[in-house]
RODO-2510 file (C-alpha; in nm, 4 decimals, decimal comma):
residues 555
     n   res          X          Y          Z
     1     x    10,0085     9,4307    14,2638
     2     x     9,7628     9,2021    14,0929
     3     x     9,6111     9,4915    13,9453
     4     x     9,9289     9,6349    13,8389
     5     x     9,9621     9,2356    13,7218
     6     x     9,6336     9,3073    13,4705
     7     x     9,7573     9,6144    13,3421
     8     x    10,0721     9,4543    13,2484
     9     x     9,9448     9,1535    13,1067
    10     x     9,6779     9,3999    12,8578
    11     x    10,0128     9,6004    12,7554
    12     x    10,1813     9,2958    12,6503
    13     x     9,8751     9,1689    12,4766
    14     x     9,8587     9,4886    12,2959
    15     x    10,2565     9,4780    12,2451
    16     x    10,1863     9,1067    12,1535
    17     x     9,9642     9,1786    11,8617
    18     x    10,1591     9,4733    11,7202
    19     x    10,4582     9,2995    11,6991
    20     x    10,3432     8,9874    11,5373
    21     x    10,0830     9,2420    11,3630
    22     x    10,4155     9,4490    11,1797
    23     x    10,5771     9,1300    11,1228
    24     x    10,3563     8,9533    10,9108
    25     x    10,2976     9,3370    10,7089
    26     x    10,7031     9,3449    10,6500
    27     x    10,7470     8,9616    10,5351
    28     x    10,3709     9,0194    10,3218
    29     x    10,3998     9,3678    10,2362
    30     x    10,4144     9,3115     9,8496
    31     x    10,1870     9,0651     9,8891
    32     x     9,9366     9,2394    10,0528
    33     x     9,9206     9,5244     9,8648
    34     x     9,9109     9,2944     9,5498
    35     x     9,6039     9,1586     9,7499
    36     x     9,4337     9,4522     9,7962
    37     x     9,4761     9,5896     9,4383
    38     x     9,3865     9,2993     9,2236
    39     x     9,1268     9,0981     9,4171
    40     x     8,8965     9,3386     9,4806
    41     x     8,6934     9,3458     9,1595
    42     x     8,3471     9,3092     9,3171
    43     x     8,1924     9,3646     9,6732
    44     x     8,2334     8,9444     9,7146
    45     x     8,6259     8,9326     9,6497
    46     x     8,7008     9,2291     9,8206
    47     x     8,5452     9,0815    10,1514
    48     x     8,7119     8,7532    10,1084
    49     x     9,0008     9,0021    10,0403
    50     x     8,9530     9,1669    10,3739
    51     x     8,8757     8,8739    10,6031
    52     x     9,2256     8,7413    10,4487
    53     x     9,4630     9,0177    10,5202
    54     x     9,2323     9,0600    10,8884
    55     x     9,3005     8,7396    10,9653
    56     x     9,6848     8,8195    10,8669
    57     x     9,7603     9,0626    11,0722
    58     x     9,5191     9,0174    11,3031
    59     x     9,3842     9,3783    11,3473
    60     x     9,1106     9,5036    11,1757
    61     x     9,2294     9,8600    11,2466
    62     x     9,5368     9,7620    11,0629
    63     x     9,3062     9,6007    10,7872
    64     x     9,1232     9,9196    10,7422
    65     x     9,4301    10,1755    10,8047
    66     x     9,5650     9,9627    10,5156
    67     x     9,2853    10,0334    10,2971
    68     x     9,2057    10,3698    10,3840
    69     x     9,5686    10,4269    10,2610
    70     x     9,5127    10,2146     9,9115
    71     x     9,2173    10,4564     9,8907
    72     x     9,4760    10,8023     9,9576
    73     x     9,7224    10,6028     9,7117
    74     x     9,4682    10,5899     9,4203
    75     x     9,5167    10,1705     9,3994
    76     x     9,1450    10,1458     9,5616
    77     x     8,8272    10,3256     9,4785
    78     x     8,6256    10,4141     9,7731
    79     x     8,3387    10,1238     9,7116
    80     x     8,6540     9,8555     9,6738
    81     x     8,7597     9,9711    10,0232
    82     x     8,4157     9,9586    10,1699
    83     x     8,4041     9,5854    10,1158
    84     x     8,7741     9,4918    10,2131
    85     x     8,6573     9,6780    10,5583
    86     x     8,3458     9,4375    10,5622
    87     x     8,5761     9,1765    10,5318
    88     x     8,8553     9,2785    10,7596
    89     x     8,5777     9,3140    11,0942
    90     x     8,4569     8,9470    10,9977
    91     x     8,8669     8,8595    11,0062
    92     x     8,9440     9,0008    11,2899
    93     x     8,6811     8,8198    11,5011
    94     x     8,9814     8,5169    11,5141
    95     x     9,1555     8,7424    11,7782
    96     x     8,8592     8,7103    11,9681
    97     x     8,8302     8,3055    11,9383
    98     x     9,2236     8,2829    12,0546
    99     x     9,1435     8,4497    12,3493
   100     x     8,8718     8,2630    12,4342
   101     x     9,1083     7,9764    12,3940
   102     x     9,3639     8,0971    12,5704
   103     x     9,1214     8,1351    12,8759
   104     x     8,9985     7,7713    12,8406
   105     x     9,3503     7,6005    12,9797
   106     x     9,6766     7,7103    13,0872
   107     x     9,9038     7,8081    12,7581
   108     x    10,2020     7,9904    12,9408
   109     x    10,4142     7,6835    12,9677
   110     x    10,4030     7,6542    12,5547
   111     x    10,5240     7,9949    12,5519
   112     x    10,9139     7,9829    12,6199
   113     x    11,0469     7,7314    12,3836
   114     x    10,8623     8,0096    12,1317
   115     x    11,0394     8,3211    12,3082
   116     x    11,3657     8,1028    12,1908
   117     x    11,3071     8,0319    11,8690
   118     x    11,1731     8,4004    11,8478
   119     x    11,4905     8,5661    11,9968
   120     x    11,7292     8,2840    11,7787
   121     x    11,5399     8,3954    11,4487
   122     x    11,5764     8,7207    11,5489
   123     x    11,9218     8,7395    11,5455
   124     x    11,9337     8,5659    11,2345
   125     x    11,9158     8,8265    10,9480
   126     x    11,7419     8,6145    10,6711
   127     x    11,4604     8,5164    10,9309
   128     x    11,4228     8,8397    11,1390
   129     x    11,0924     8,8836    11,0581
   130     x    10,9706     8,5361    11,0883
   131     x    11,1439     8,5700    11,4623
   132     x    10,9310     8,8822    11,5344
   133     x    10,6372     8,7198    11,4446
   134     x    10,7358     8,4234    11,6599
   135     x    10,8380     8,6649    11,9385
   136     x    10,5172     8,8495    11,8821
   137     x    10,3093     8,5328    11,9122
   138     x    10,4329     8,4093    12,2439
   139     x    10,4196     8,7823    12,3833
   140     x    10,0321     8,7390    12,2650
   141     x     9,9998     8,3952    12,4737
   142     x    10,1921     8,4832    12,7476
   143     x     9,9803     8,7973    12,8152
   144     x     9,6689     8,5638    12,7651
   145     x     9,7686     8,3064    13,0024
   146     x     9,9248     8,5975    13,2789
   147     x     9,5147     8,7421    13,2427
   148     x     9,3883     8,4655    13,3092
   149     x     9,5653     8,4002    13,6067
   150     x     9,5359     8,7268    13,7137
   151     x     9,1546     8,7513    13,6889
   152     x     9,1502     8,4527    13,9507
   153     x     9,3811     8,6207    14,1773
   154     x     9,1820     8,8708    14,1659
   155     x     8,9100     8,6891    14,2924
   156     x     8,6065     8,9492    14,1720
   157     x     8,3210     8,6785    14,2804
   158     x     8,4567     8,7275    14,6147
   159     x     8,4668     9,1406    14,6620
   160     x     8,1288     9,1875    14,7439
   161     x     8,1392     9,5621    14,6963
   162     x     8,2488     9,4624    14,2924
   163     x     7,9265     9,1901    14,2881
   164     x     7,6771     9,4706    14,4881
   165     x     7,7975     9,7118    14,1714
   166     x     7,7514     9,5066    13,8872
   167     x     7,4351     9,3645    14,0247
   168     x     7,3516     9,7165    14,0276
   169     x     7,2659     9,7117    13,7126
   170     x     6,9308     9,5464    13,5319
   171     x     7,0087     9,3771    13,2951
   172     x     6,7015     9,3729    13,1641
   173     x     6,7012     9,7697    13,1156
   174     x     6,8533     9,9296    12,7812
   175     x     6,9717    10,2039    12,9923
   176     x     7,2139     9,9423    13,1636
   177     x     7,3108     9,7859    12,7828
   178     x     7,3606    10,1282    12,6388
   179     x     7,5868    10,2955    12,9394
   180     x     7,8181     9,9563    12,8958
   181     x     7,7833    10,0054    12,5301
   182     x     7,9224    10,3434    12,5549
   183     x     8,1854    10,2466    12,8618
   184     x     8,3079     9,9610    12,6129
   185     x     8,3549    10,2517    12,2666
   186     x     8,5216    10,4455    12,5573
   187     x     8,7445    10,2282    12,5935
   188     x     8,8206    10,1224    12,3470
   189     x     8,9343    10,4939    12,2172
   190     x     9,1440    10,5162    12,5063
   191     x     9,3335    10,1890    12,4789
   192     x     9,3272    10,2082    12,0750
   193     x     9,2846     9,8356    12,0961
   194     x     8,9898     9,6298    12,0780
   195     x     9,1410     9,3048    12,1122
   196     x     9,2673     9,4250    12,4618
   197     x     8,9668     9,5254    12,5560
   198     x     8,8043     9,2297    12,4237
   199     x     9,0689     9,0203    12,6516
   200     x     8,9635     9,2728    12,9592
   201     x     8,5908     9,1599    12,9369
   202     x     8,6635     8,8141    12,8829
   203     x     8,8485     8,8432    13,1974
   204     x     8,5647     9,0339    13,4058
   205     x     8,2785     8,8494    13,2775
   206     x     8,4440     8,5024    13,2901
   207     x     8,4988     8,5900    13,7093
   208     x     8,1833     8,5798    13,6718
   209     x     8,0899     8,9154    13,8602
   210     x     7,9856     9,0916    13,5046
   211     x     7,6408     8,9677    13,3510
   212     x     7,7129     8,7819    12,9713
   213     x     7,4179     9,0931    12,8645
   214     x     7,6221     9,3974    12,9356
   215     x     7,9750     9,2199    12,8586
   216     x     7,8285     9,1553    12,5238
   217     x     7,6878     9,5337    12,5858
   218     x     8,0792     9,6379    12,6079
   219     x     8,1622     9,3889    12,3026
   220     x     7,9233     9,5973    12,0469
   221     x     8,0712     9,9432    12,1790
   222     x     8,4220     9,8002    12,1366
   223     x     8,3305     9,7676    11,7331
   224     x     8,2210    10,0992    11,7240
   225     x     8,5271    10,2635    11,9010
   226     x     8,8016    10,0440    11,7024
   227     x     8,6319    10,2539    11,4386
   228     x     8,7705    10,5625    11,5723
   229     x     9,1585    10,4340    11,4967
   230     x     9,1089    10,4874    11,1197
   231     x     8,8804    10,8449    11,1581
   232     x     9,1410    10,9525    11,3264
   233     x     9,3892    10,8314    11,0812
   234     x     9,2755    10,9657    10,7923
   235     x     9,1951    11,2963    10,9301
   236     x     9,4844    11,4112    10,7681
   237     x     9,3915    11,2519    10,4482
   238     x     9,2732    11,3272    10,1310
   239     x     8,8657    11,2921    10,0723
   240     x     8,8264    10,9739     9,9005
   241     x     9,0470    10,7626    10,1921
   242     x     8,8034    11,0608    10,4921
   243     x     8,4954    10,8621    10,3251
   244     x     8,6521    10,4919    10,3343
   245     x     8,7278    10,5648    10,6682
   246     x     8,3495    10,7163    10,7465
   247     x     8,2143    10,3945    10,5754
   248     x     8,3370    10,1460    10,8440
   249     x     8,2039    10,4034    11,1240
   250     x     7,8955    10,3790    10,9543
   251     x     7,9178     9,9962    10,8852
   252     x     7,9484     9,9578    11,2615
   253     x     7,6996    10,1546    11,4033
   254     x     7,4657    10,0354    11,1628
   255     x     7,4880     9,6836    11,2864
   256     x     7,4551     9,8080    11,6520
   257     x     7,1498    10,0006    11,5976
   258     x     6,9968     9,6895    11,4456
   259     x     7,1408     9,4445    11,7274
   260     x     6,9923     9,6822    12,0053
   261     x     6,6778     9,6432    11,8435
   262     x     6,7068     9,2722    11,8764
   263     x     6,9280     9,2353    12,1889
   264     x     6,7364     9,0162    12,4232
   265     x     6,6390     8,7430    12,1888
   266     x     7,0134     8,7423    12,0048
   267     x     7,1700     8,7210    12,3470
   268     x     6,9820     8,4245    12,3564
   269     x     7,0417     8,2961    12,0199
   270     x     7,3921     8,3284    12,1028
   271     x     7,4380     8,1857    12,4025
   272     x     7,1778     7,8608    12,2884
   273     x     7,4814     7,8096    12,0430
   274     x     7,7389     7,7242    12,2900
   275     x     7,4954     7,5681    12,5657
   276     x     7,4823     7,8834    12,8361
   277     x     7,1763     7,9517    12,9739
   278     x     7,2067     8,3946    12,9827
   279     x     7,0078     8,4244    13,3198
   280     x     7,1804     8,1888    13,4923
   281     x     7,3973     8,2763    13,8414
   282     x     7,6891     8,0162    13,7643
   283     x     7,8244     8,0177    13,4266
   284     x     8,0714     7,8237    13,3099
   285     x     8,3777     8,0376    13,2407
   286     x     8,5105     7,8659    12,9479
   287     x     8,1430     7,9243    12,8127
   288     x     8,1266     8,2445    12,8476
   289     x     8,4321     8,3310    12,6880
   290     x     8,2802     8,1117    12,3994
   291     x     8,0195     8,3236    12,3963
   292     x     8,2042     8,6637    12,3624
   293     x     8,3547     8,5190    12,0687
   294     x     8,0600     8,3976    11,9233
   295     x     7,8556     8,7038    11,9157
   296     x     8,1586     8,9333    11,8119
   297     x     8,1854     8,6831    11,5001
   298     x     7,7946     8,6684    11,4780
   299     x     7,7347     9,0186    11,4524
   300     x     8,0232     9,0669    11,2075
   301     x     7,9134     8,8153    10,9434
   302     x     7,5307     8,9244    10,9878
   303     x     7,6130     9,2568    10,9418
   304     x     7,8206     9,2259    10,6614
   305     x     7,5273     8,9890    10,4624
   306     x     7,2866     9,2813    10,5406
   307     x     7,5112     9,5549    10,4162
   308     x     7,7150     9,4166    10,1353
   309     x     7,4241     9,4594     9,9120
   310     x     7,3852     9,8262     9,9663
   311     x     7,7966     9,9352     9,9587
   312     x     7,6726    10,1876     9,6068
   313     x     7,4420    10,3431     9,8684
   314     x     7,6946    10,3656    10,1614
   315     x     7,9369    10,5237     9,9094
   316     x     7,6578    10,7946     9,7834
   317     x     7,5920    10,9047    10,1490
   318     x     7,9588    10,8961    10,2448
   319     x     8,0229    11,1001     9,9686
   320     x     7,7580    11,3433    10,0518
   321     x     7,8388    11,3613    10,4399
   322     x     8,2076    11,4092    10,3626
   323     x     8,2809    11,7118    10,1194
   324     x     8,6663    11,7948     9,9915
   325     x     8,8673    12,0490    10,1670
   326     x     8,8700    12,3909    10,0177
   327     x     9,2433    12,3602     9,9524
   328     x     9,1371    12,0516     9,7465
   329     x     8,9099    12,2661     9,5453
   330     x     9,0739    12,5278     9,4641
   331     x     9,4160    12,3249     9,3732
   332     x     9,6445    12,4558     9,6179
   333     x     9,9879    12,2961     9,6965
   334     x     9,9514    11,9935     9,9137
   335     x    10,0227    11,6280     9,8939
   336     x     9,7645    11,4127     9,7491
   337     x     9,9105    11,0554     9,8852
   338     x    10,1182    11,1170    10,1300
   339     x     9,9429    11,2867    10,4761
   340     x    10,0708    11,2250    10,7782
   341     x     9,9241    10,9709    11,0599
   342     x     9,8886    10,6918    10,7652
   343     x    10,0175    10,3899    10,9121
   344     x    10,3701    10,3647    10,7895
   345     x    10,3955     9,9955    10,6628
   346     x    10,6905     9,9704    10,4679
   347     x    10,5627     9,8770    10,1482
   348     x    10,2023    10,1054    10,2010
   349     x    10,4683    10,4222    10,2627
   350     x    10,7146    10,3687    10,0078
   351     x    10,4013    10,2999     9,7214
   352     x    10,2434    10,6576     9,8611
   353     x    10,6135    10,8178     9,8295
   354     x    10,6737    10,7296     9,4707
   355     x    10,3206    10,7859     9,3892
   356     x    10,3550    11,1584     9,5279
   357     x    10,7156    11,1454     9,3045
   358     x    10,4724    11,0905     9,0103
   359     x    10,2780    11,4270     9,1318
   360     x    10,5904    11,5671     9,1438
   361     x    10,6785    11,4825     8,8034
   362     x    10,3553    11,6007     8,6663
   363     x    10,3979    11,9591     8,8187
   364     x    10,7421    11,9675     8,7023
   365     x    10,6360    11,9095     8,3251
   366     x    10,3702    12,2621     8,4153
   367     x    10,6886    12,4187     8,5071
   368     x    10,8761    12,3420     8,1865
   369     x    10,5684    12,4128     7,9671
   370     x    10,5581    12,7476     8,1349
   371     x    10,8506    12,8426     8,1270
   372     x    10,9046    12,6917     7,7709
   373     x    10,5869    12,9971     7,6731
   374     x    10,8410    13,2765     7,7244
   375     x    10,9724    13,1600     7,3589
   376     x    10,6521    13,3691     7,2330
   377     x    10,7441    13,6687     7,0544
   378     x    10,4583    13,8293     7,2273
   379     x    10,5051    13,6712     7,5617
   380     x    10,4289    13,8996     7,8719
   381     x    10,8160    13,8041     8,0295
   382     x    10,7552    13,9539     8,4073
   383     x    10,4258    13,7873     8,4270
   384     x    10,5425    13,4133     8,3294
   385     x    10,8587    13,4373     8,5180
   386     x    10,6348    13,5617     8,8239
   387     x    10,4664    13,2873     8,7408
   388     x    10,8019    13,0476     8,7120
   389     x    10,8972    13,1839     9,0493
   390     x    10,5626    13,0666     9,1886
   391     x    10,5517    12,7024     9,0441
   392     x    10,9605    12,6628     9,1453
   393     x    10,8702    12,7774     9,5005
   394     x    10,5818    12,5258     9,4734
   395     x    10,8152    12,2330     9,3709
   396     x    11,1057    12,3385     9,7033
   397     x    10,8021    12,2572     9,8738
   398     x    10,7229    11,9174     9,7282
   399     x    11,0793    11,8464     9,7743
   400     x    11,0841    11,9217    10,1292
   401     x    10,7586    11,7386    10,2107
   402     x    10,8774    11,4159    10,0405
   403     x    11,2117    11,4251    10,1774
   404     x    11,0695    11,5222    10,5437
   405     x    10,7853    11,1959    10,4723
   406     x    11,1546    10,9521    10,3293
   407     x    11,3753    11,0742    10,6284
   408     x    11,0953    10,9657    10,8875
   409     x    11,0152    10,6461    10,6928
   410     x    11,4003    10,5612    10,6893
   411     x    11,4058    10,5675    11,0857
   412     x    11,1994    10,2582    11,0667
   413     x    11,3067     9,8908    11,0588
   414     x    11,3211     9,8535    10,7313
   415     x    11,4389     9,5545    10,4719
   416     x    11,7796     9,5947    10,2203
   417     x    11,5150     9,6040     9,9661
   418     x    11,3201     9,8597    10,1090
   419     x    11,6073    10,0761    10,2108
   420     x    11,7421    10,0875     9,8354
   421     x    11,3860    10,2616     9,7335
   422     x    11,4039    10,5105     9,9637
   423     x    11,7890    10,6074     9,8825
   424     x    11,6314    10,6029     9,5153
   425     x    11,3378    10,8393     9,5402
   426     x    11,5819    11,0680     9,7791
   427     x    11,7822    11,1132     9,4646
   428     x    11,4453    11,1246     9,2164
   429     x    11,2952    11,4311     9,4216
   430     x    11,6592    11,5681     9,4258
   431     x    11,6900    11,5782     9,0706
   432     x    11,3514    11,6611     8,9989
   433     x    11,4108    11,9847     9,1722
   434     x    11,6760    12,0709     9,0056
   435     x    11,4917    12,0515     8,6618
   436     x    11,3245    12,3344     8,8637
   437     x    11,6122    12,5388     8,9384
   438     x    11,6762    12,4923     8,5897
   439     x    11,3699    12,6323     8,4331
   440     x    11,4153    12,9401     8,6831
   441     x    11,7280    13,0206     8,5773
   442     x    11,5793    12,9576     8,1994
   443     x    11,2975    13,2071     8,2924
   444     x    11,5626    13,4828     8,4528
   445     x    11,8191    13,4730     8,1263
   446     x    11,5037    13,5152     7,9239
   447     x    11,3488    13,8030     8,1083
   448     x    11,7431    13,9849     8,0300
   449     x    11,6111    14,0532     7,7487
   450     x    11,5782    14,4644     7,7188
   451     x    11,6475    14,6633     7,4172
   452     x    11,5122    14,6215     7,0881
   453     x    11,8729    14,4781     6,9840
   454     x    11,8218    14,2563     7,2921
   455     x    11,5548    14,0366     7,1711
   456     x    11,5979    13,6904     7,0686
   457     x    11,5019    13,6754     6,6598
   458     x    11,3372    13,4472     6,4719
   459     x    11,5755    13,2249     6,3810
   460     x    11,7037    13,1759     6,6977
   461     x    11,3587    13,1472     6,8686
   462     x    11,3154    12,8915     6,6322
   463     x    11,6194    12,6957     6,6596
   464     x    11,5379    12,6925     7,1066
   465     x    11,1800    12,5705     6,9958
   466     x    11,3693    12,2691     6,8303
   467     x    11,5766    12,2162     7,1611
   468     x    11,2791    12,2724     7,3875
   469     x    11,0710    12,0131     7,1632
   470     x    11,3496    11,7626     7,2139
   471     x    11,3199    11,8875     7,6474
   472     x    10,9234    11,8403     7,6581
   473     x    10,9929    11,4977     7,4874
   474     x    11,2333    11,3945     7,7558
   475     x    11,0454    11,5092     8,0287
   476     x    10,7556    11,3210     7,9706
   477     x    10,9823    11,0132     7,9074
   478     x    11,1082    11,0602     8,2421
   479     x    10,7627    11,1028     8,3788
   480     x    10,6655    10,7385     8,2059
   481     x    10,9323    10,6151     8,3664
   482     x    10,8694    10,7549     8,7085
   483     x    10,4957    10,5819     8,6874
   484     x    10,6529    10,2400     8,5192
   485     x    10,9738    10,1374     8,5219
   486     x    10,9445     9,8318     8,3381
   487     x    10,8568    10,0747     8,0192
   488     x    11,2150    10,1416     8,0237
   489     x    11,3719     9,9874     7,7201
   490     x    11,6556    10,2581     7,6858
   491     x    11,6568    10,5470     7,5000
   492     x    11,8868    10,8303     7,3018
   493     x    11,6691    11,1423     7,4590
   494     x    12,0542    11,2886     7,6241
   495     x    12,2463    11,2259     7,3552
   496     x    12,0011    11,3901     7,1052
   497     x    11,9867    11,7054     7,3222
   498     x    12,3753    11,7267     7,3821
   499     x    12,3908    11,6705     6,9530
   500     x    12,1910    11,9530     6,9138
   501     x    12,3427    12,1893     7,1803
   502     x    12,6589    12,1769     7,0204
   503     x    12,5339    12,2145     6,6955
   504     x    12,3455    12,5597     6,7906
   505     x    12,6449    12,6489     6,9789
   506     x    12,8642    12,6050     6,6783
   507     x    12,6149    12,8251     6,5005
   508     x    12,5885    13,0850     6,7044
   509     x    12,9661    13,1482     6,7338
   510     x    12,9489    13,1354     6,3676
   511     x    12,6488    13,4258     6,3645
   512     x    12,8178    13,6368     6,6233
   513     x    13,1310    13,6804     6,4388
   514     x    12,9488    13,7741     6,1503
   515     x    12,7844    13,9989     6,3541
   516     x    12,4620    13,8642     6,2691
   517     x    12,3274    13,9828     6,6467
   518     x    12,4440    14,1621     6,9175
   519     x    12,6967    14,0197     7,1736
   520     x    12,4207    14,0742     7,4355
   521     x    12,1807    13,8295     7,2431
   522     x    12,4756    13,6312     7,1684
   523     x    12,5112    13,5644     7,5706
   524     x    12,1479    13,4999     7,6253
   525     x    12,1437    13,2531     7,3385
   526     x    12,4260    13,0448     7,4262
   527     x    12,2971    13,0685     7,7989
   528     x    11,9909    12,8970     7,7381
   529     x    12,2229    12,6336     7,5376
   530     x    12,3856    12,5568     7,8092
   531     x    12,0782    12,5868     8,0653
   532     x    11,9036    12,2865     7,8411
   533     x    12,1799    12,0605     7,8176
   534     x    12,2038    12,0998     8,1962
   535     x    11,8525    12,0198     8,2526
   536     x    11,8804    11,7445     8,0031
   537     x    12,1376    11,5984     8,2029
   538     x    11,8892    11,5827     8,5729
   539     x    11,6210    11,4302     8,3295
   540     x    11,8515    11,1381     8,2824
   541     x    11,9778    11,1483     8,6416
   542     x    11,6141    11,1086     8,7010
   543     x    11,5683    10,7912     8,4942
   544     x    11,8570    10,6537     8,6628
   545     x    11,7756    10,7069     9,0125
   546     x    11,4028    10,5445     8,9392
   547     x    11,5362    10,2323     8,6930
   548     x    11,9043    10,1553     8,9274
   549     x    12,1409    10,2987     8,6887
   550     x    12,4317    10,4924     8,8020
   551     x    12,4404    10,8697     8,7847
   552     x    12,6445    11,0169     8,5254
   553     x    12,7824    11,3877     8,4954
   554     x    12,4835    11,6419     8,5116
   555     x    12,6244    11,8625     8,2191
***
């Protein structure tokens, strides 16, 4: 039972630091991401940007996730990210200091006046997330307070079998240091938490049965393993956000390699700071916990003032170790922010969603342009509607991909605010392919064209080069739009097209009772009329859906 006890207590730390962890991301989402994309301008703000959104959320894997996802989002380059992850393992060393508090006196009576304001706040909508953080909070306490009763129930110091197998081990061997080194990355991989592995050591070594060298042994592997959380992540990712994530791997091992080479006499260093003597049989456990902390924030900061000055050189070999996908290459379809096992935080999702819309946009423009060359007297018409067929089957895709990325996000606890973006870019992707459908079915009444008496004249091909001018003009309106809403001032794009539709449908009523053309052409003509004002019509739908305006009637 008291084992089952420890288990219990690590899950609720864990549970502790997510929730209070996804809090403080929902109530500073904007923030944050304002953060991380303005106050990164050199290697120095960018770590002090870092340590301050660490220290937020209290996670440096949610630091880094968050940055590898700026990078895959195009608001970071790859050597801004490399120092906010510098910053964000220096942050992250406060988890370690609270539980070293928490395992100097007896905190679980604080904790249940702060479940109550939690669950109160909770309930209240306006201060929901303020309640989760307060819930999360005393979750993180409670679980701090339970392990440290638990490790003294446990009573390792007096299992004899536990003290014959840790003094098992020479500490003054590397062989002993790097087997707890690797036990502690282990770990950590498993448990996908280095603060509750952080609060697991605490708890063996301050029973005192597990030497301060190879807890400290378990510390350095736990900063390599926490590493693996944002590999893994961004496996899935595009190249630039692969080689953020590579950088803090590299970051980390770095600064063990060095530490190892120094171990004995920064042990020492270490522990001379908070008054422990390392060889010593009884150890005070408050100490030692001190100690734990100490070093973790130690090797942080010294790492960090080694490597900051060399972040051009970690980008060139991260750039060379990681190459771009073949699909990447050769421009194939596939989703350049969104990818799938990127942290969804709110505001971090939704920014990758409407940057992908902007993608979206862009191909949608090709598909226009392409379909717009069919207008060439000397236009191959099979191969550019092959082609058509291709690029609309391309943007179903997109469609699909975004919508399957919105539906998942919308599962989430999400704000109002947040909500309303996601009903908006579920109607921008909707009407963006539909401009597709439309330049299809452009391409198809185009390709009718058989006979010599079936072709589209000059006049007329000139006239739908007039309309298709006034198209390509609204599209990339919309696309400005899409990218920055604020541009919108209002314009006169639909009411210009519709103007002109009826003028050239006027016309070619006129020209078919004169018999000017055949019937046949007649049909085709007045078909691609109808197919623009249509398409003009989802432009605008478009603009609506991105700036809050209402939809209005597609033709």
């Amino acid at each position: 039972m008291v084992v089952l006890k420890l288990i219990g207590a690590l899950a609720l730390l864990m549970y502790g630091m997510k929730v209070m962890s996804d809090a403080l991301q929902k109530l500073a989402g904007p923030s944050l991401r304002h953060v991380l994309g303005t106050m990164t301008t050199n290697r120095f703000t960018g770590i002090m940007t870092g340590m301050i959104v660490a220290v937020a959320v209290q996670s440096s894997a949610a630091t880094t996730v968050m940055a590898v996802s700026f990078v895959n989002a195009g608001l970071l380059t790859l050597a801004q990210s490399i120092s906010v992850i510098m910053g964000a393992n220096i942050g992250t060393t406060l988890s370690a200091w609270i539980m070293s508090a928490g395992f100097s006196f007896n905190i679980t009576t604080l904790v249940w006046p702060a479940f109550l304001i939690g669950v109160i706040l909770i309930y209240s909508k306006k201060f929901r997330f303020i309640g989760d953080f307060v819930f999360g909070v005393a979750f993180l306490f409670f679980a701090l307070g339970t392990l440290n009763m638990t490790g003294r129930e446990l009573d390792l110091a007096g299992n004899q079998a536990i003290v014959d197998f840790f003094g098992s081990f020479d500490t003054g061997s590397y062989g002993s240091i790097l087997l707890f080194l690797l036990i502690g990355t282990v770990l950590t991989i498993i448990a996908q938490s280095s603060a509750a592995l952080m609060a697991l050591t605490m708890v063996v070594c301050t029973s005192g049965v597990l030497p301060i060298h190879l807890g400290l042994a378990m510390v350095m592997g736990e900063n390599i393993g926490t590493t693996i959380t944002a590999n893994a992540v961004a496996l899935t990712a595009n190249t630039q956000a692969r080689r953020a994530a590579f950088s803090h791997l590299i970051f980390n091992v770095f600064g063990v390699l060095w530490v190892l080479c120094l171990f004995y006499p920064f042990v020492k260093m270490i522990c001379g700071f908070v008054g422990i003597d390392p060889y010593s049989e009884t150890q005070d456990p408050t100490r030692l916990s001190f100690a734990l902390a100490a070093f973790h924030t130690t090797f942080n900061v010294t790492n960090t003032l080694i490597l900051v000055w060399f972040i051009p050189q970690i980008e060139k070999l991260v750039t060379k170790v990681i190459k771009p996908r073949k699909a990447e290459l050769e421009n194939e379809f596939h989703l350049t922010y969104i990818q799938q096992g990127i942290i969804k935080t709110p505001e971090i999702a939704v920014l990758q969603a409407q940057k992908e819309i902007g993608i979206y946009s862009e191909q949608t423009l090709h598909l226009f342009d392409v379909t717009r060359g069919m207008l060439s007297p000397e236009a191959d018409l099979g191969g550019i509607a092959t082609e058509v067929d291709r690029l609309e089957n391309m943007s179903d895709r997109m469609e699909a991909e975004i919508g399957k990325y919105l539906s998942e996000l919308s599962d989430a606890h999400l704000s109002d605010a947040t909500k309303a973006k996601i009903r908006s870019m579920f109607r921008q992707i909707n009407e963006l392919e539909s401009i597709g459908d439309s330049c299809q079915d452009m391409s198809r009444i185009l390709k009718r064209q058989g006979a010599a008496e079936d072709k589209l004249n000059s006049d007329i091909l000139s006239s739908l080069g007039k309309l298709f001018d006034l198209l390509s003009e609204s599209l990339v309106h919309m696309d400005d739009i899409l990218k920055n809403p604020e541009a919108f001032h209002g314009n006169d794009d639909r009411a210009r097209v519709k103007e002109m539709c009826k003028d050239l449908r006027e016309n070619n009523f006129v020209q078919s009772g004169a018999h000017a053309y055949s019937y046949a052409v007649s049909s085709i003509y007045n078909d691609l009329i109808n197919e623009s004002d249509v398409l003009s019509g989802f432009i605008e739908n478009v603009e609506e859906a991105r700036t809050g305006g209402k939809e209005r009637d597609r033709i």
